[in-house]
SEKOL-793110 format. One record per residue (C-alpha): residue in one letter; x, y, z. Coordinates in pm, whole numbers, plus 50000, padded with zeros to 5 digits. Layout:
AXYZ/...
This chain:
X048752652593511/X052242661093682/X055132632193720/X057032632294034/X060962619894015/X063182608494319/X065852622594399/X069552605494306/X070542584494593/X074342577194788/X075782549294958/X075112517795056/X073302496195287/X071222461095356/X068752453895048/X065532445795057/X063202423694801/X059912437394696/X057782412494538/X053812418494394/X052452387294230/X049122404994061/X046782388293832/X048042394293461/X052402408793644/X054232395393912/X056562427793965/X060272427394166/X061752454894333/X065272454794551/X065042487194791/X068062502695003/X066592513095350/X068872540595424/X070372545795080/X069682580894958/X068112614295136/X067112604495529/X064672625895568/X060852635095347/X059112614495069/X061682588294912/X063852578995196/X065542549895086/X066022541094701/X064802517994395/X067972503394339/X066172481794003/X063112467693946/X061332443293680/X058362427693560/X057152393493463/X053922376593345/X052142356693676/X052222324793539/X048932309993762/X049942273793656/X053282278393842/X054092312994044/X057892304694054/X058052311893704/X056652345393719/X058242354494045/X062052335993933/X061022360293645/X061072392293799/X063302384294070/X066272373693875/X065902406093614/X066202425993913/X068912411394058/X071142412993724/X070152449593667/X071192456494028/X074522434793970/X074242423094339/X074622390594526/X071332373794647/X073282370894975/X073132405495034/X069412404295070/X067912404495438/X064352406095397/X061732395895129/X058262409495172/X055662400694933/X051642417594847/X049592404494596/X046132403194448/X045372370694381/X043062361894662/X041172394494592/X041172391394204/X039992351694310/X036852365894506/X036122393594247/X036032368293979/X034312339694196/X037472317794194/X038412291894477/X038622256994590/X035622237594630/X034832239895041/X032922222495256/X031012247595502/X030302229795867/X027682250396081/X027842242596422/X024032253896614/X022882273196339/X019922263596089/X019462265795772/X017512300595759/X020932314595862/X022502307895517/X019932332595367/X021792361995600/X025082389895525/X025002368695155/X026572335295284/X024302315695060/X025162329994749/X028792330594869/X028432288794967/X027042286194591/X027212243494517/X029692238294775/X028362214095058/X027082224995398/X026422208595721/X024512212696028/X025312201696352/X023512203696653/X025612231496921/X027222258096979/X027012283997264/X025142314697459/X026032350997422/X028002342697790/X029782310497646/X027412284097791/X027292249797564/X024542233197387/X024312200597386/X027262190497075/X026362162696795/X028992158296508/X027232126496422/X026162143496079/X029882158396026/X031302119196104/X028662108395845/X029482133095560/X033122132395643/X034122102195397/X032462114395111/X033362152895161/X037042138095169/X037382129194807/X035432162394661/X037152191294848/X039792205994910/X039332221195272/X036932225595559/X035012259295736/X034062254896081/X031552283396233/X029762270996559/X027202297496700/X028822321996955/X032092308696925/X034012340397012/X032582337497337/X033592302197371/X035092280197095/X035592248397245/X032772232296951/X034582244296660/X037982232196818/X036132197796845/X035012195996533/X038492209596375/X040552182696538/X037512157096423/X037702169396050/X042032171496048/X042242135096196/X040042118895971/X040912134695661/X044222160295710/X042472183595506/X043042219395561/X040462231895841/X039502271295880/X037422277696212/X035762309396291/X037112320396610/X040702317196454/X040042346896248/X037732370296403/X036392377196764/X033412398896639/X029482384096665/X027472379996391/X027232343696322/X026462343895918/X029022369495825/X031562348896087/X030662321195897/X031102337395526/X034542349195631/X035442315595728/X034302299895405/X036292329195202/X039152316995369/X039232276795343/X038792284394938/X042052308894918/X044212282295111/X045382265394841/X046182291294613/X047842314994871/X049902277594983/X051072276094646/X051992317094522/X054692312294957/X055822274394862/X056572287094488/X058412315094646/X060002296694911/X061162271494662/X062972298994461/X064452319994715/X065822288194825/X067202275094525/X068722313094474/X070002310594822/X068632336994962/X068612328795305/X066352358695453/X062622357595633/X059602359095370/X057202386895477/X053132390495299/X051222421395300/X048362420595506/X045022434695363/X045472463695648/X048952473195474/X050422453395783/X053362425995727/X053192389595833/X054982363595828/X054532338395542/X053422310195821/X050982334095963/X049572343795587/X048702310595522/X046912297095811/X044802331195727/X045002344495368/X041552357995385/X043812382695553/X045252396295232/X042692400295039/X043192437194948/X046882432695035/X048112444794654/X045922475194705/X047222482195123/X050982478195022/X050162504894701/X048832526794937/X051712523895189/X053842526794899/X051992561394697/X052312579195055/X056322567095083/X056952580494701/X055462613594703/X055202621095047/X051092633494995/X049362628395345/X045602636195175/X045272617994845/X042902592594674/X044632566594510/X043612548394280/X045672520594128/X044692498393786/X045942466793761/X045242437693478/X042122427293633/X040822458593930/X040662491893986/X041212497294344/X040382532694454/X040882540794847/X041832576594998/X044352588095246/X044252605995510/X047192625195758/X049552598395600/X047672565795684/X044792547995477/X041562543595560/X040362515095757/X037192499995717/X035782496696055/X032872470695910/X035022450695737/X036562445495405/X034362442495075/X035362422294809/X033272406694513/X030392421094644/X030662402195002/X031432418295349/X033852402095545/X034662404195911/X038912416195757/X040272440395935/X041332457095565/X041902495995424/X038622509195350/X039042503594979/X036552498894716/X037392472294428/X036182476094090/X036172446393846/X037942472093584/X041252471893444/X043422470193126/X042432431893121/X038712439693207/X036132420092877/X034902445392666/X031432438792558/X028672456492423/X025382471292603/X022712450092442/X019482460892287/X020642495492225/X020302512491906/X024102527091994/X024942504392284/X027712512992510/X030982501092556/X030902479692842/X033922469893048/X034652440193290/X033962427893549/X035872394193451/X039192391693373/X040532377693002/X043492368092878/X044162394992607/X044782381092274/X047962404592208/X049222383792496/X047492349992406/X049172355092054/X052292361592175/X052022326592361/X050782312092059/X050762325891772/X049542304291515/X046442287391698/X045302320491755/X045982341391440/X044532315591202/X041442316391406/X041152353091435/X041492352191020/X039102324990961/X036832343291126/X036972375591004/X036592355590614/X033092350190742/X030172372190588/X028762381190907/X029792388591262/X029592359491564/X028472367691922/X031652341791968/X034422359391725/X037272366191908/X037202345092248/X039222314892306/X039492293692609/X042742275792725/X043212256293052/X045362273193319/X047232249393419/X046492241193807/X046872208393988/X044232180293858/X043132176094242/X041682212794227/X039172199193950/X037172174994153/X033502178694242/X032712185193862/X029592178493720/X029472153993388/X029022183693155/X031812200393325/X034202172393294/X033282167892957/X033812202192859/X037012204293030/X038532173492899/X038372191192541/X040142222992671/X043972219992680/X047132239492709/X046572250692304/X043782277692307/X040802267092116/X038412284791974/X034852292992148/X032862292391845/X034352255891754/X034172249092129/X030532256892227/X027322238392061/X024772251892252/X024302279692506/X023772255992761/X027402249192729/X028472288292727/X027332286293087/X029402252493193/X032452272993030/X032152301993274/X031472276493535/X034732261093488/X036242296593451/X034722306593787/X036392276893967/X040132289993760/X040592259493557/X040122280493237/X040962309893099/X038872329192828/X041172349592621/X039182377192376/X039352414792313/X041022438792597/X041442475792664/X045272460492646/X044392450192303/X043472485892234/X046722500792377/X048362476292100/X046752488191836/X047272525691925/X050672513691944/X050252530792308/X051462494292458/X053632470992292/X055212440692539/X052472416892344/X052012407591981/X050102439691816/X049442421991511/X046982393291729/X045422425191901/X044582444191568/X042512412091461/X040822410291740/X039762449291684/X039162446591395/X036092415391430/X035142440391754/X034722466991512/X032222444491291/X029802437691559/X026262452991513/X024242479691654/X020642486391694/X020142495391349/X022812463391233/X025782489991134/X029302483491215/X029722496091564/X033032510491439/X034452518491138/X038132504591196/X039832486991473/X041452522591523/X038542538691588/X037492511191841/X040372509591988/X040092542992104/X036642542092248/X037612515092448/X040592533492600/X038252568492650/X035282545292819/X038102532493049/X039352566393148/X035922577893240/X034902548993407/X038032552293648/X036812589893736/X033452574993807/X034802549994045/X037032575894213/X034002599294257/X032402574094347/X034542564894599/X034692604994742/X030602598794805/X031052574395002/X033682582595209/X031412613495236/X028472589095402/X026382592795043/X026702553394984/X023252547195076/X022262569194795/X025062555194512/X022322548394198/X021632592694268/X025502597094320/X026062577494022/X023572597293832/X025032632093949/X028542616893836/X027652607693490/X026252642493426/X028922658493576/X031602641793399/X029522641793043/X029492685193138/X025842677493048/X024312713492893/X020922707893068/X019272735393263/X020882724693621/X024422728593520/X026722706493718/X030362702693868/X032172676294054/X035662684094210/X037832665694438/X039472681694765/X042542664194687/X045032652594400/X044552615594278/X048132597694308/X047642567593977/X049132540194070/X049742508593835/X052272503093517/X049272516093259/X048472542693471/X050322570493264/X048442558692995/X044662553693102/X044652586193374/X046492614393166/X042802622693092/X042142623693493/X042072655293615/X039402674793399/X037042648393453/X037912651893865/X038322687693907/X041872681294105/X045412668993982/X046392634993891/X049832627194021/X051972596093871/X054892585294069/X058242577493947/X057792540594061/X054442536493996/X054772508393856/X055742488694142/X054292509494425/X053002472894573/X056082458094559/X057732489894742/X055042489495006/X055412454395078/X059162465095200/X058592498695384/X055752486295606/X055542475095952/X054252443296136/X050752447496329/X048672422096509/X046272422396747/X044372401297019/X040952406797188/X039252393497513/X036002393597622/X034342396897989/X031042393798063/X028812393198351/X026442361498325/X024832366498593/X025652389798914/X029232387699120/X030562363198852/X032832376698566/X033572354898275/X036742360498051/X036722346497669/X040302351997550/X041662334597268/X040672297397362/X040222298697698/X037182308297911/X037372312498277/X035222325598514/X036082350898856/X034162366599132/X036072400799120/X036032424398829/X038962440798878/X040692404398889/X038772399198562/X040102430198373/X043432422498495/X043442386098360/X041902400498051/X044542425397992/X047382399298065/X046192372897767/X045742399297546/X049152412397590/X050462377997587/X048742361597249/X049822395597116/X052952391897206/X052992357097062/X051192365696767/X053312394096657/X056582365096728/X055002341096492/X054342370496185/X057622380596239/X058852404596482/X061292399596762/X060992441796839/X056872448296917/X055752477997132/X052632464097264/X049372487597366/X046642476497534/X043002498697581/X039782483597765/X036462496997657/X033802491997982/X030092491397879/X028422498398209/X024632514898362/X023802531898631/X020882517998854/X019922541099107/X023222556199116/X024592526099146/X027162512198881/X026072478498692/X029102463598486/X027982452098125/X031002438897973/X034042451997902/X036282448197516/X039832441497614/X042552446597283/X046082448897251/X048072456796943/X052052447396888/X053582467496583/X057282467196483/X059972463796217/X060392427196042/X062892404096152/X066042403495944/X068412381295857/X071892385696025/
């Protein structure tokens, strides 16, 4: 593993504020455009940086945390500051860990068969759905609209969510039902309302539909991480515009982010990979970056990441988000550590949830914890249970409705003190209502980390070491097949945790190479080939695995968990300088990109219909058509790209004709109209 450095940098220039709030860190980072060497890898300079626990209950504490450490290492005056941009990974650690508000999905001409498509019904879970009678044809013509069922539901629905998702049948070709229905739902109840055609102008109803529902649940939390930082760059006075990383590495405003924070899901990862490319100036790289709760491995290519052209995948759900083509793994120095059951020497098993380590959980609160951890290990024998706490996190009370009775029960006996699991649970009935609650983030289960094993190596030591050796040590006592210790001191545990990690992460980045390599289809072979390759397995077919490119780690524990990288990857590992705030770099070196799409169709011969944004008119020339096409596009863009924050876009516009040819004659299909406006954030004067 080599360490690149930055060069020393020179004078002085505007600052910019960096900000990454991440599931277990919210990280700060003020950056000097044109401070330093002009020209390679590094232009600019890290004038300070900082770190501070997210603090879910309230984000202005975490992010006042950061922020104000890195302005008294830098010695400067907030005033100085002309542009905050902020990435973060809480709506993608939300859908990896099943987290959200409770929605209420409204499905405008579709029937109930359609929830079984592209995983919508597993995504809807217990959330409430309606059908109305509606929608459109692939050319935009209505069925006959009935919200009778939506009026009906609509006092009820009130009191147990906490937002709507619209999705009428072919509304990118016309969306006049969802707009009815939106304006029905936000008079009636003011409720925030998500409709399909706002966020995508691709077909395919179901997956429209899932997107749509992805996005009502992350309102609320993405509303509360830009009003908690609104309220403190206010009260700091810094008076410049707030920027958020899209999930394509693109910058929006913080108005445009949360009408649509589906959007930046994968927005941590896209500003990491805009920053890894600025700080070591690698054009062909994977990157992989560990976090508290993910691994998110993507690769880059001539300077630019990936794009998934299908979609972004998160939690095991395609979307319809324009997103780098990055693949999320629920593994990170945060990840549960569990055992492979039934084995007679089970496995270390890692993630995919998220805990609260108990080195940090300790530090918090040290008595409740330690005396719990002790009582426990005073017992005879090992508990499935040892070890785990739960603790509420702190949201608003109006994010608990909906709950069932056992639900509310359980969570009116969890409070701000962590409690015990073992004193907490009678039954294992109530085991599931606990993750339940977890699922929906109104708990937190703290219990043994790869963190925790860092600790007790003494590898890591911003927690309380002490809390984590307990822990390891009643890790160390559980049972294998043959009920032995699994380990023979919270040392030795300790360290298999940290090697499991290490060669999971090479997994996941070979992983990755398959499928960027088109082998996806075939990932339970791939994974197979992997294993054996890493293990250097001495069967008779001898096998190697080697990247064509160096890994850049990205993430503050990736010196730790990837200095064992590169044998087990056949390349280099490379560690920036900065690594530990690559995100919060990339949110300030990147660029704002939006685009718009139109539609025109031919539904039936000589007329030529034009869906564009939410208008649909028809004309009886094509050319005319194309022309009218062009012009919205260019014009939403152009709007578009004003409201997310840009007063400088360049604005390009390309028309893809699908056409036949009928006896040498020329038949016009339709024709996909985009534009996209890029350029340089607004900042303040």
């Amino acid at each position: 593993m080599t360490t690149k450095t930055k060069p020393q940098s020179f004078a002085r220039s505007p600052l910019f504020l960096g900000i990454d709030t991440g599931g277990t860190y919210t990280d700060a980072v003020l950056w000097s455009e044109t401070e330093g060497p002009q020209q390679g890898p590094n232009k600019g300079k890290v004038l300070a940086k900082a770190k501070s626990l997210t603090t879910r209950h309230d984000l202005a504490v975490g992010i006042s945390g950061a922020v104000d450490a890195v302005l008294a290492k830098a010695g400067t005056d907030p005033a100085a500051i002309k542009l905050v941009s902020m990435s973060t990974t809480l709506a993608t650690n939300a859908l990896v860990e099943g987290q959200g508000g409770r929605v209420a999905l409204i499905m405008i001409g579709f029937s109930e068969a359609d929830l079984a498509r592209d995983g919508l019904k597993t995504a809807l879970g217990t959330d409430p759905v309606v059908f109305c009678p509606g929608g459109h044809d692939v050319h935009g013509n209505a069925a006959k609209l009935d919200l009778s069922a939506l009026e009906a539901a609509l006092p009820e629905l009130e009191k147990s969510v906490s937002g709507f998702a619209v999705c009428a049948y072919f509304a990118t070709r016309n969306p006049a039902h969802e707009i009815t229905a939106r304006d029905l739902i936000r008079e009636k109840t003011g409720l925030p309302v998500t409709a399909s055609h706002e966020l995508s102008a691709k077909l395919g109803g179901p997956r429209r539909a899932l997107t749509t529902l992805l996005n009502a649940r992350l309102i609320s939390m993405i509303d509360r991480l830009v009003a908690a930082t609104e309220g403190f760059l206010e009260a700091r006075k810094i008076a410049a515009p707030l920027m958020v990383v899209r999930g394509d590495g693109a910058l929006v405003s913080a108005a445009f982010a949360r009408q649509r924070p589906i959007e930046t899901i994968l927005s941590g990862p896209a500003a990491s990979l805009v920053g890894a490319h600025h700080m070591t100036g690698l054009d062909n790289a994977m990157v992989s970056d560990i976090g508290g709760t993910t691994t998110d491995v993507a690769v880059l290519d001539k300077g630019r990441p990936r794009l998934d052209p299908e979609g972004a995948t998160v939690g095991g759900f395609r979307t319809m988000v324009e997103a780098v083509a990055m693949r999320t793994f629920g593994l990170g120095g945060d990840s549960e550590v569990t055992l492979e059951d039934g084995a007679l020497n089970p496995k270390i098993l890692l993630g995919p949830r998220r805990l609260v380590p108990l080195a940090l959980a300790g530090m918090m609160h040290t008595e409740a914890v330690t005396l719990e951890l002790e009582r426990q290990l005073r017992s005879p024998n090992p508990g499935r249970m040892d070890g785990r706490f739960a603790v509420r996190t702190g949201v608003p009370d109006r994010l608990a409705a909906g709950l069932t009775g056992a639900e509310a029960r359980l969570y009116e006996v969890i409070g701000a003190t962590p409690i015990a699991v073992d004193k907490l649970l009678t039954s294992n009935a109530q085991n599931a209502t606990l993750n339940r609650l977890v699922s929906r983030g109104l708990v937190h289960v703290a219990g043994f980390t790869p963190s925790d094993a860092a600790h007790v190596l003494g590898k890591q030591a911003n927690w309380d070491a002490a809390t984590a050796r307990l822990g390891a040590e009643l890790f160390a006592r559980r049972r294998d097949g043959r009920g032995q210790a699994i380990a023979a001191s919270p040392e030795a545990i300790s360290e298999r945790v940290l090697v499991t990690l290490t060669r999971w992460s090479a997994e996941y980045i070979l992983e990755t190479a398959f499928a960027e390599d088109g082998l996806d289809g075939a990932s339970t072979v791939a994974h197979a080939l992997v294993q054996r390759a890493v293990d250097a397995h001495p069967g008779i077919a001898r096998l190697s695995v080697a990247l064509d490119r160096p890994v850049i780690g990205l993430g503050a524990s990736a010196p730790l968990h990837y200095a064992g990288l590169p044998p087990l990857i056949g390349n280099d590992c490379v560690v920036p300088e900065d690594t530990d705030v690559a995100n919060a770099l990339g949110a300030v070196v990147g660029q704002v990109r939006v685009s718009a799409e139109a539609r025109v169709s031919q539904p039936k011969e000589g007329l030529f219909r034009v869906a564009s944004g939410e208008t649909v008119r028809d004309f009886l020339d094509e050319a005319a058509a194309i022309a009218s096409a062009e012009s919205d596009v260019r014009a939403i863009a152009a709007g578009r790209a004003r409201d997310a924050g840009t007063d400088s876009a360049e604005i390009e516009v390309m028309t893809e004709f699908r056409v036949s040819t009928v006896e040498g004659q020329r038949m016009f299909i339709e024709a996909h109209v985009v534009a996209v406006a890029s350029g340089r954030p607004r900042i303040a004067v």
